[in-house]
N, C-alpha and C positions, 0 to 999 in steps of 0.2 A: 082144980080150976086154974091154978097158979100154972101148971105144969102145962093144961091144956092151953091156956093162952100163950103160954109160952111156944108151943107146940106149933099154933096159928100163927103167931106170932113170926117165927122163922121159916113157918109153909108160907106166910105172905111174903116175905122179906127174899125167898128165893124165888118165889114166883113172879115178881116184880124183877129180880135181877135177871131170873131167864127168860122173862119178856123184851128187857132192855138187849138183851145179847142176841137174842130175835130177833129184835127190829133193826138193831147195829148191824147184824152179818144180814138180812136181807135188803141193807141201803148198800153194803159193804160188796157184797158177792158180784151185783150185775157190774161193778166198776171192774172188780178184779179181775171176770172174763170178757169183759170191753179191754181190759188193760192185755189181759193175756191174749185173746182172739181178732176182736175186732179192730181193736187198737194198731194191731200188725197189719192188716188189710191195708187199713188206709194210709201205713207208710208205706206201701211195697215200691220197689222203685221204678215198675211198669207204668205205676199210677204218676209218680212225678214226673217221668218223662214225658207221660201224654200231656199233663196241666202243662210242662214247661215246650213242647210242640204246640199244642196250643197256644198258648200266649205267643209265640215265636211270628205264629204262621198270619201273614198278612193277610187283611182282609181284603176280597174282593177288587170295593173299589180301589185299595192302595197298586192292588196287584194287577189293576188296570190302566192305570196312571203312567206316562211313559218315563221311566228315567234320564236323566242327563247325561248327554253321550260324554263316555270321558275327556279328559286333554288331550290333543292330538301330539304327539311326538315331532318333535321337530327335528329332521333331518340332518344328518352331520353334511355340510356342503361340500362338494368336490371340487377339487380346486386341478383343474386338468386345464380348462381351458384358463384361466389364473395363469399357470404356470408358462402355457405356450406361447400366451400373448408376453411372457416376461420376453422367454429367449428369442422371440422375433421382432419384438420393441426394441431390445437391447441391438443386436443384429443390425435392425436398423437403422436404427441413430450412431452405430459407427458407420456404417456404409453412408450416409448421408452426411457424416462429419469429415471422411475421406474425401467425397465428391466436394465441399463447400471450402477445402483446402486448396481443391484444384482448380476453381473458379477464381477462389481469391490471389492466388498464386497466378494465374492467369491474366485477372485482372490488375494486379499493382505494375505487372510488365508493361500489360498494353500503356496504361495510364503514365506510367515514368516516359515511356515513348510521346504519347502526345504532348507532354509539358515540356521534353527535350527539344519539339520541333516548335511548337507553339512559342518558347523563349526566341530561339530565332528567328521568326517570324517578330516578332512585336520590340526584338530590341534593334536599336534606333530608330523606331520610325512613330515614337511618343516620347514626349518628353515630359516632364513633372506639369508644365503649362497645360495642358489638356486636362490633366485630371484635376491641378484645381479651377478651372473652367465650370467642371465639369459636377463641381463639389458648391459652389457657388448660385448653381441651377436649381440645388434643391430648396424644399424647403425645410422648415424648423422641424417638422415632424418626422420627414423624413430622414432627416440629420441625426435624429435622435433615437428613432428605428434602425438607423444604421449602427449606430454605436453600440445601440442595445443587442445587436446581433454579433457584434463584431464581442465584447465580453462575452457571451456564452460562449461563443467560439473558443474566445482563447482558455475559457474555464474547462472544454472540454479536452482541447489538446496539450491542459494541463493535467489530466487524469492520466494512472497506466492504462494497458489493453487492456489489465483484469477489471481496472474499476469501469471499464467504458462496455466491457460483455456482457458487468452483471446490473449494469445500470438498465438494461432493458427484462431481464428478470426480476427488478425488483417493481418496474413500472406494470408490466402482470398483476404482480401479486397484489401491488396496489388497487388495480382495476379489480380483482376477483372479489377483494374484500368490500369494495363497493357496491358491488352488485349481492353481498349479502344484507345489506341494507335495505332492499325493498323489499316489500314484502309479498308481490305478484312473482317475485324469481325464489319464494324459500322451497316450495316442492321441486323445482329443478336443482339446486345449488345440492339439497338435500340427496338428490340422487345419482347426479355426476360429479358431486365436488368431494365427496364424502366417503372413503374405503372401507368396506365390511363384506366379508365372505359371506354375510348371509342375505347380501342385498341382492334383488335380480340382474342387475345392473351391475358388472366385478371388472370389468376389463377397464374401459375404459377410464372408470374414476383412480387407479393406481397411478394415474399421470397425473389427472385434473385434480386431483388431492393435494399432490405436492405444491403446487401456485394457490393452494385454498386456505386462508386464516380467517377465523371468526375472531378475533381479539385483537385492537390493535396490538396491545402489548404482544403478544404472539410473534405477529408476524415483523414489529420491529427487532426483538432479541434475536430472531430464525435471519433477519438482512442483515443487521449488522455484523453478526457471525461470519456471513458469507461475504462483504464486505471487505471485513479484516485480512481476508483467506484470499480475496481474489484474486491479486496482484501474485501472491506465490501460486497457485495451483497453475494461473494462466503462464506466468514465464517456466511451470516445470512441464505443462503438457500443450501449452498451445491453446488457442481461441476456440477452435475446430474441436481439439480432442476435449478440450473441457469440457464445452456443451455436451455430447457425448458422454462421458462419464456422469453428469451433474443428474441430467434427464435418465439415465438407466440406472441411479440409484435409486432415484425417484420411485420407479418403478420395482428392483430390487427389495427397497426396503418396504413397502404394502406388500411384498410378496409373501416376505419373512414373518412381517403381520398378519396374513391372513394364514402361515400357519401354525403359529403360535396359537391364536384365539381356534381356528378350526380343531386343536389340542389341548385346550382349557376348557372349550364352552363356552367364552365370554368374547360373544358377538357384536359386542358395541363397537359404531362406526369410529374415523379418525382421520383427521385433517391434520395438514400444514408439512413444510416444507423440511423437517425436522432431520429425516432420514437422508437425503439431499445434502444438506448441509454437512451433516455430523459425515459423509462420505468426503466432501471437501476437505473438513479439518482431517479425518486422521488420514488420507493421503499425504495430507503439507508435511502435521507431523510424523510420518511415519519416513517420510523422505527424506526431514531435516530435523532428525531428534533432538540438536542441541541447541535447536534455536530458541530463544527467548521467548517466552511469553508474561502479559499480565492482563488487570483484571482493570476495565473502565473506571470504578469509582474508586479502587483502590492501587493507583500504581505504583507506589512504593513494594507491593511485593508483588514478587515476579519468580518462575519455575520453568523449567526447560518445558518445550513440547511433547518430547516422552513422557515424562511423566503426566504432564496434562493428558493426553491418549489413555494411557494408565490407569486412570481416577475416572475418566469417563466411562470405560470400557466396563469398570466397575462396577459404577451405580448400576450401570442401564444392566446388568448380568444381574445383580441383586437384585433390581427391581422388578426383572423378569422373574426370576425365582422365588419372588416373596410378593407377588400378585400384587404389585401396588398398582393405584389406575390414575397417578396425576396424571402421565404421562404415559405415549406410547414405547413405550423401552423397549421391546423388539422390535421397534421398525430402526429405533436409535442404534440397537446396536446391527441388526442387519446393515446399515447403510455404513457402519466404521468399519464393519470388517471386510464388505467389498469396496471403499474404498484404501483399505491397506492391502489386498487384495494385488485390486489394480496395481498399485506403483511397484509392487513385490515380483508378481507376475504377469498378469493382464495386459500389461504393455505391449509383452513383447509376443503373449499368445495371441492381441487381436488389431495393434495400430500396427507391429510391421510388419504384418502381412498383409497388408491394402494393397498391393503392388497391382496384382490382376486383376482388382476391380477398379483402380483408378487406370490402367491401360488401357480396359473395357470402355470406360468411359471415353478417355481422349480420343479412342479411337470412332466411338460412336460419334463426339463433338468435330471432330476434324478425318474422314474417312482420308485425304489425302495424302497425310502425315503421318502414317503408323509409325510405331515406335521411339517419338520424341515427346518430351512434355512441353510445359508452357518454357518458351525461354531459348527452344530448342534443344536440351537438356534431357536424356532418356528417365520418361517416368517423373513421379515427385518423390523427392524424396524427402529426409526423416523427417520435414516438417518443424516447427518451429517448437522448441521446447522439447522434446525428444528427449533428450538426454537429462537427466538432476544429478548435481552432484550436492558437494556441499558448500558451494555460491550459492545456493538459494537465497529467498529472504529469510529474514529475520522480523517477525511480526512481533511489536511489543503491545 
């Protein structure tokens, strides 16, 4: 019995473990041919590229939906007609500073003639008693309007020719800057007073630019500049030829600006007379390197003009090449280097060769008289200031 139970004992005891090993390998089996078979199915990579095209692929409504048309590209601007209008502005304003030599040369002859005939005419036949007669008639107010005119007078023919040229160039820029003050003139001032290649409007604002300041402070540092300079530019080239050179920097330098930024990208507009100017100064100093210069608040120190040219010429090259945007530095330095240009060569490739358009001229203004000038005098000649040595001024 002992043995028999024994016997049962481990017939139950395996029959129970090979039931347990039974029910373990048929939980066990269907995983491991899921793992082996079906398991692979559902990773194949047919199947994830469809789930992941699927999910990819827009629905309907989206794929109805119109999209937003991209950014439009904008245009690099051509600067053809820019350029033309330079070389025929330029062009211009010497041929019109030629002719306004030969009016005014014209005119101071006729006029020294009627003051030579008009003295003898009126000497002896008045005596001091008439005019205070005559001074006695008036009244208080008018006595006093008189004086008051009689001071301006003599305050202006106490100025040089340079300070009396640019005294009406600075009355412009005055007016310009006032008329940025309203506010019914900002879309125009905006459009003609303003240089940018990418404006529709290119030509004519390269002039109206230069007479345009939005800041007082602006436009007083850009006159007094041109101020200091005046009296030497005007005795080394003349009233005539000044204006000329002043006005076709004007123009020069927005040229040079507009292509600089049409080679950057950076199309923002630019005002003021800056290019203008900086042509002024480095003509004086490039004509009169040793002359003196200083600085308004500080004159105790003071440095030749060349090197002032030098240090300018600088920044604005630096500034151009390291993208600063306080200021327009290619227009600045475009306007220094045609006017060192000009006194270097320019002169003599384009003031003395006026001969046959001012011949043209006199001969249009007086058909009877071919080939004499005002004066009697064949032609005009060099004009006033023609020549610079080193009498120049000296500007401190």
């Amino acid at each position: 019995m002992a043995w028999r139970g024994c016997v049962l004992k481990w017939a139950k005891t395996e029959f129970i473990r090979s039931h347990n090993t039974t029910s373990r390998n048929s939980r066990v089996s269907p995983f491991n041919q899921q793992r082996c078979g079906f398991r692979r199915e559902a990773k194949r990579p047919d199947t994830k590229k469809g789930n992941v095209s699927q999910e990819t692929k827009p629905s309907p409504t989206e794929a109805s939906a119109p999209r937003p048309p991209p950014p439009p590209k904008v245009p690099r601007p051509t600067l053809f007609k820019p350029l033309m209008f330079t070389v025929g502005f330029t062009g211009c304003s010497f041929g019109a500073a030629a002719i306004l030599q030969y009016e005014t040369l014209k005119s101071r002859v006729q006029t020294a003639k009627d003051e030579e005939e008009s003295e003898k005419i009126l000497q002896g036949s008045q005596d001091m008693t008439h005019w205070h007669d005559w001074w006695n008639q008036l009244s208080g107010f008018q006595r006093q309007l008189i004086i008051l005119i009689s001071m301006a007078d003599d305050f202006w023919s106490s100025l040089t020719e340079g300070q009396r040229t640019v005294t009406g160039i600075i009355a412009v820029n005055a007016v310009v800057l006032c008329l940025w003050r309203i506010p019914s003139m900002q879309r125009s001032m905006m459009k003609y007073f303003t240089s940018s290649p990418a404006s529709k409007t290119r030509c004519l604002p390269m002039i109206l630019s230069s007479f345009s300041h939005y800041s007082f402070i602006h436009m007083a540092a850009n006159m007094y500049v041109l101020w200091t300079f005046s009296s030497g530019i005007v005795s080394l080239l003349g009233k005539e030829q000044f204006l000329a050179v002043y006005l076709s920097a004007g123009v020069i330098s927005s040229m040079f600006s507009y292509m600089c930024k049409t080679a950057t990208g950076r199309l923002s507009p630019s005002l003021g007379a800056s290019g203008a100017v900086m042509a002024v100064l480095a003509a004086v100093c490039a004509k009169v390197p040793e002359a003196k210069l200083g600085i308004i608040f500080i004159p105790m120190v003071t440095f030749t003009a060349g090197h002032a040219l030098k240090a300018l010429v600088a920044i604005d090259a630096a500034g151009l090449l390291l993208g600063w945007r306080l200021f327009d530095h290619a227009a600045h330095l475009g306007g220094a280097l045609f006017g060192v240009w000009y006194v270097a060569y320019g002169h003599k490739l384009i003031w003395r060769k006026r001969e046959p358009l001012v011949k043209m001229w006199h001969d249009m203004r007086s058909p009877g008289a071919r080939g004499s000038g005002p004066g009697g005098q064949p032609g005009v000649g060099g004009g006033s200031g023609s020549s610079g040595g080193g009498g120049g001024p000296r500007p401190e």
